[in-house]
C-alpha positions in Angstrom: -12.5 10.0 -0.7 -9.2 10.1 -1.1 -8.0 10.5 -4.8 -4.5 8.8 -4.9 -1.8 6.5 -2.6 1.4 8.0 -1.8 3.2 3.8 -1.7 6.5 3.6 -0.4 8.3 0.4 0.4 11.7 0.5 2.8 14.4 -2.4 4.2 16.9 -0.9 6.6 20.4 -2.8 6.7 20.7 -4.7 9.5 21.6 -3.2 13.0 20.2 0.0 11.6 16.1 -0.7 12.4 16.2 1.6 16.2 17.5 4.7 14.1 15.2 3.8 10.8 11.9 3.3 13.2 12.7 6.4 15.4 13.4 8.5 12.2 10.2 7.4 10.2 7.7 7.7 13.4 8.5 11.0 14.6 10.0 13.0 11.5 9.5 11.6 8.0 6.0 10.3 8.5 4.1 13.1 10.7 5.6 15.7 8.1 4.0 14.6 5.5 0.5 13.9 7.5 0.7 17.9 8.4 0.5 18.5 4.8 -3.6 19.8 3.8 -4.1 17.2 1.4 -2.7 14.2 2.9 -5.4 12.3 5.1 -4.1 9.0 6.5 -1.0 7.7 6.5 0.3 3.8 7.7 3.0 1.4 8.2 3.0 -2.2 8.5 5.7 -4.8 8.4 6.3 -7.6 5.8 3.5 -10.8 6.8 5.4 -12.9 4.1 8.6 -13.1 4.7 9.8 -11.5 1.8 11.8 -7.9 1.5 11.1 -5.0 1.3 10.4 -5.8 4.8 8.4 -2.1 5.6 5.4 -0.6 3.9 4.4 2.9 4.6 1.0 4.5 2.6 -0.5 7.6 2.6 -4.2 7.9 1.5 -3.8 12.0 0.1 -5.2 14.0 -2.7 -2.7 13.9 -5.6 -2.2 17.3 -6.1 -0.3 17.7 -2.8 2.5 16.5 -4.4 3.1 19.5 -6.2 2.7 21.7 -3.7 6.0 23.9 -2.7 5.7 22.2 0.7 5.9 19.0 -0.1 8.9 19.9 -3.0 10.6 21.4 0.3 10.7 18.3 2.0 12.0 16.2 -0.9 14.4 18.5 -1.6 15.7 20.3 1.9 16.2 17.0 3.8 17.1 17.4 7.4 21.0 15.6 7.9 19.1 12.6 9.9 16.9 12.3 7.3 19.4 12.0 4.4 21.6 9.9 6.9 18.6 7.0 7.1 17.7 7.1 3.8 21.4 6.7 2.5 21.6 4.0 5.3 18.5 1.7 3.7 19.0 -0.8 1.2 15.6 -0.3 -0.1 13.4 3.1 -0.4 11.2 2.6 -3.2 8.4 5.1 -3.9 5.5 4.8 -6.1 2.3 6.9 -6.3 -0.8 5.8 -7.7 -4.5 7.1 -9.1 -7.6 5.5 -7.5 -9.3 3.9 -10.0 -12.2 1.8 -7.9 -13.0 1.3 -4.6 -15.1 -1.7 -3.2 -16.5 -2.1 0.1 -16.0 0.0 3.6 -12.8 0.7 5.0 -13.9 0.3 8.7 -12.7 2.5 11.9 -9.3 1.1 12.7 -6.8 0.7 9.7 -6.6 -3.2 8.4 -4.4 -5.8 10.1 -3.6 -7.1 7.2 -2.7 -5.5 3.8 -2.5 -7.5 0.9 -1.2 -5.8 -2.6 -1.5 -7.4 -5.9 0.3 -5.6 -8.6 -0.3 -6.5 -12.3 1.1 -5.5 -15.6 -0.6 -6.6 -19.1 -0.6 -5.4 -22.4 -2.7 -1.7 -23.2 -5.0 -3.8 -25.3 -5.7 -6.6 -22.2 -6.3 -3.8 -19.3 -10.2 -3.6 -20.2 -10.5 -7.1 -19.6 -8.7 -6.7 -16.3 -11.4 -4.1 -15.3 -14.3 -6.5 -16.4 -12.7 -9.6 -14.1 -12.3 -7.4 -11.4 -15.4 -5.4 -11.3 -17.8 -8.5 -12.4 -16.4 -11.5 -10.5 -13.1 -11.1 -8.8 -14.5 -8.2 -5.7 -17.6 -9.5 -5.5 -16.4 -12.9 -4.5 -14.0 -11.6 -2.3 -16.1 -9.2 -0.6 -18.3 -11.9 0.1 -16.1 -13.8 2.3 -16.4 -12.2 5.7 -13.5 -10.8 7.2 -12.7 -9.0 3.6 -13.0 -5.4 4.4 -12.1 -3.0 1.4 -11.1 -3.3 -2.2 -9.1 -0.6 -3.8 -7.8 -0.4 -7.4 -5.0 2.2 -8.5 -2.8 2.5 -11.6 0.4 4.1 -11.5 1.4 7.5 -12.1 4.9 7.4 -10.9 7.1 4.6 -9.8 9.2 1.7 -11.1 6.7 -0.9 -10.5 3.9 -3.0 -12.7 1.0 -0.4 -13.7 -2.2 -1.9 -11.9 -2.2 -2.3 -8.2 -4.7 -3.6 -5.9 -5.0 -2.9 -2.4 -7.5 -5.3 -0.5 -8.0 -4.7 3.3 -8.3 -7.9 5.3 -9.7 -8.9 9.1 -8.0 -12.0 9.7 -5.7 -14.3 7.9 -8.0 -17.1 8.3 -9.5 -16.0 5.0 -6.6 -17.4 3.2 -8.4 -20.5 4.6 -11.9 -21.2 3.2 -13.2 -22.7 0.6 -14.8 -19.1 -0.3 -11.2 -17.7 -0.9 -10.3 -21.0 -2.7 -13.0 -20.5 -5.2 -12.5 -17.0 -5.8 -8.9 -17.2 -6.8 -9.4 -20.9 -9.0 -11.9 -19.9 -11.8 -11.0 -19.7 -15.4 -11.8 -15.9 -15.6 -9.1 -15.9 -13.3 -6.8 -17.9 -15.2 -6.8 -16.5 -18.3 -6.1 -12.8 -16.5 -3.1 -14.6 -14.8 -2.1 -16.1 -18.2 -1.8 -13.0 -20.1 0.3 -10.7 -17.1 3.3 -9.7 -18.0 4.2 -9.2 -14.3 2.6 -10.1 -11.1 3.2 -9.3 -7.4 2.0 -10.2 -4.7 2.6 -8.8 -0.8 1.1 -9.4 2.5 1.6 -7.1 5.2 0.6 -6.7 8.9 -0.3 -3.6 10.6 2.3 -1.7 12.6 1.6 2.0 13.4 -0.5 4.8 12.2 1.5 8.4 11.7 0.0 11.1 13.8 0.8 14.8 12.5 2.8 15.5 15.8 5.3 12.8 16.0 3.2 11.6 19.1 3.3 8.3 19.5 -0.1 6.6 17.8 -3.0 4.5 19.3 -2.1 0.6 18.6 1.4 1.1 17.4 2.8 -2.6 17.8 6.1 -1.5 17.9 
């Protein structure tokens, strides 16, 4: 089981997406999936209509990222990549420490991604734990079509410190009376009611990196 998420959020200006797409698919992504240490790694697009429009993760141990190779390809860019990245309007990286993990993750990554990040005060974060452990995954695991639960706090990043990563089937979920209970109880509430800041993101599945640059199995694009 992976150890840590490697969470890196994107938005190319437009005109730019051909160059950003080509770039990330067969150089920046496959890099960093030849690393030893970095297992899985992702991108979907935005399922909400908000921006950052791109999402790329990487499931990896954490100590990879202290490795001299991965140091190399922060800091020796090639010229494309420093002339996409200086291109994008967004590239916002955050890593994270798995905390909890809920349910299976299946054979194919998730069609659809949604991330809820959290930030409370120190003295509120064991009460977080409690809801989620006690009655916030269970109910959601229950509702079929809701494939994995993963929880991560933040070791480096400008974002709010609790994150959770649920992998979903089908976006009819969104649509019982399951999903309606699970997110309406007064547990619930008074979580909500004490955040100091809350996102939320939905995201669809787009490719899956492959250590060679070769083009992946269901890439959408």
């Amino acid at each position: 089981m992976a150890e840590g998420l490697l969470y890196v959020l994107s938005q190319p200006r437009d005109g730019d997406e051909a160059a950003f797409h080509d770039w990330y698919d067969t150089e920046h992504g496959p890099a960093r999936l030849a690393l030893p240490g970095v297992h899985r790694g992702h991108r979907y697009r935005a399922g909400d209509g908000e921006v950052p429009s791109w999402l790329a993760w990487y499931d990896l141990d954490l100590a990879v990222l202290h490795t001299p190779r991965y140091r190399d390809l922060r800091e020796h860019r090639s010229d494309r990549e420093r002339s996409v990245i200086a291109a994008l309007e967004v590239f916002e990286r955050r890593v994270y420490r798995l905390l909890a993990e809920h349910g299976a993750p299946g054979a194919a990554p998730p069609p659809l991604l949604l991330a809820r990040s959290l930030a409370v005060e120190p003295e509120h974060a064991a009460d977080v734990d409690d809801w989620y452990e006690r009655e916030h995954v269970p109910a959601l695991l229950a509702i079929p079509g809701w494939r994995r639960v993963r929880r991560f706090v933040l070791e480096d990043g400008a974002a709010p410190r609790l994150l959770a990563l649920h992998e979903i089937d089908d976006p009819s979920v969104f649509d019982t009376e399951d999903f309606r209970a699970a997110t309406d109880t007064p547990w619930r509430t008074e979580i909500m009611r004490r955040a100091l800041a809350n996102e939320r993101r939905l995201f669809t599945y787009h490719s899956t990196f492959q250590p060679d640059g070769a083009p992946a199995a269901g890439n959408t694009r």
